[in-house]
Every structure is written in C-alpha cells, then in structure tokens.
C-alpha positions as CSV (number, residue, x, y, z in Angstrom):
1,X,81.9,10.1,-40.2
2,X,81.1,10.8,-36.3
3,X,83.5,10.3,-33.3
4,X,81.6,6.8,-32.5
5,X,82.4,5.4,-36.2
6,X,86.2,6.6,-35.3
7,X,86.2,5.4,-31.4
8,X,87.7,7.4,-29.0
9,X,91.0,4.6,-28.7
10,X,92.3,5.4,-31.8
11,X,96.1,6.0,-31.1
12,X,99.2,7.3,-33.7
13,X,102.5,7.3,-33.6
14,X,104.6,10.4,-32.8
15,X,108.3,10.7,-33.5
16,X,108.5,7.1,-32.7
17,X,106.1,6.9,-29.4
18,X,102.5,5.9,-29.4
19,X,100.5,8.4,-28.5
20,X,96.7,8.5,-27.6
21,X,94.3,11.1,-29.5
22,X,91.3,11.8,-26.9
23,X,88.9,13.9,-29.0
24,X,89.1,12.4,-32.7
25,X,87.2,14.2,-35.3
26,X,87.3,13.5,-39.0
27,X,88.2,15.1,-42.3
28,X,85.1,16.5,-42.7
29,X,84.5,18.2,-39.8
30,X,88.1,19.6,-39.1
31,X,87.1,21.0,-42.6
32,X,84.3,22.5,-41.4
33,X,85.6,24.3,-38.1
34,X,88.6,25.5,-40.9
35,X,86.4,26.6,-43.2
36,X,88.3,24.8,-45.8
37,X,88.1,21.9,-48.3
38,X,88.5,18.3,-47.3
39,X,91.2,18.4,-49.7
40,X,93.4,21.1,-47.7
41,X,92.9,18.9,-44.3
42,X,94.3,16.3,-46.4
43,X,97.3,18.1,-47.6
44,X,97.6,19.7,-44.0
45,X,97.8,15.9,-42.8
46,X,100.7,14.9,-45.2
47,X,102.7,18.0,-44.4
48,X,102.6,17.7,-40.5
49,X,100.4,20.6,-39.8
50,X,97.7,18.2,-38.2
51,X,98.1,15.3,-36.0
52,X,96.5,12.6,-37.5
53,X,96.7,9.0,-38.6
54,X,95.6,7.4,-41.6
55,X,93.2,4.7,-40.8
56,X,92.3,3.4,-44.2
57,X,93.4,4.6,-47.9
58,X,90.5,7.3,-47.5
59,X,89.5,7.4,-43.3
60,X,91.7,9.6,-41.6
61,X,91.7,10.1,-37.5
62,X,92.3,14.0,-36.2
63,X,93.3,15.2,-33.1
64,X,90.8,17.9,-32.5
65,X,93.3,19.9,-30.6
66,X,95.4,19.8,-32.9
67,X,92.9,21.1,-35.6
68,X,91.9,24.1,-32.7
69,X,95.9,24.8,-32.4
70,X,96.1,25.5,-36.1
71,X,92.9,27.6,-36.7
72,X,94.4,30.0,-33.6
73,X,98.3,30.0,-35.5
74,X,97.3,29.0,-38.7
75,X,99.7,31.8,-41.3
76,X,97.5,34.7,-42.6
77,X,96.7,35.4,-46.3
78,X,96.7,38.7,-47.9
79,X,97.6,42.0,-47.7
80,X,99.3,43.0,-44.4
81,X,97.2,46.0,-42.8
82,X,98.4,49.8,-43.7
83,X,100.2,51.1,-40.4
C-alpha cells in the first residue's frame, strides 16, 4: 500500500474529536521503519500504542508520527547494562 492508495484526508477519531492524520503510512511500512512484523503494528494498533484507524477489516491508516514517537520511547528488551 503507498500514501496515494491511503490519501492524505484520511481522518480518525480521538477521545471523541476528529482528528486529521497528515503523513499516513501503512502496516507495512510502519513495520518496516520498526523493524517488526506486520503482526506487532497490528497488535500495537489495538492496544493504543499507534494512532491509527481501521479502514477496512485488513487496511489500516498510521499516523507516521505517531509510529516515529514510538520507535524513539518504544520500552527496551533485555538485559539492563552492568553499571
């Protein structure tokens, strides 16, 4: 999917208010910029981590933004480093 099959109109709703998203992207390619499955950005979508809206039962619209705001605070894995 690119940004012109997704149009750059594409609005959600946010706690009740309609909100535009300016840079859409879609599952794919917030997967890719993750470096994750297309299955996590789907899970991350249902639990609120993403802004997003569901366009169809398998087309979902992401706020690019959004996507760049978790990849900078997104919770770290692992070990924590030795002091």
């Amino acid at each position: 999917m690119n940004r012109s099959d997704i149009g750059y109109n594409s609005a959600m709703i946010v706690m009740g208010q309609e909100q535009k998203i300016t840079d859409p992207i879609g599952v794919e390619e917030a997967a890719k910029i993750l470096n994750c499955s297309t299955t996590h950005v789907t899970r991350l979508l249902r639990d609120g981590h993403l802004v997003g809206r569901k366009m169809s039962a398998r087309v979902w619209v992401i706020s690019l933004e959004s996507v760049r705001h978790y990849f900078r605070n997104r919770p770290r894995v692992g070990r924590p480093p030795l002091a």
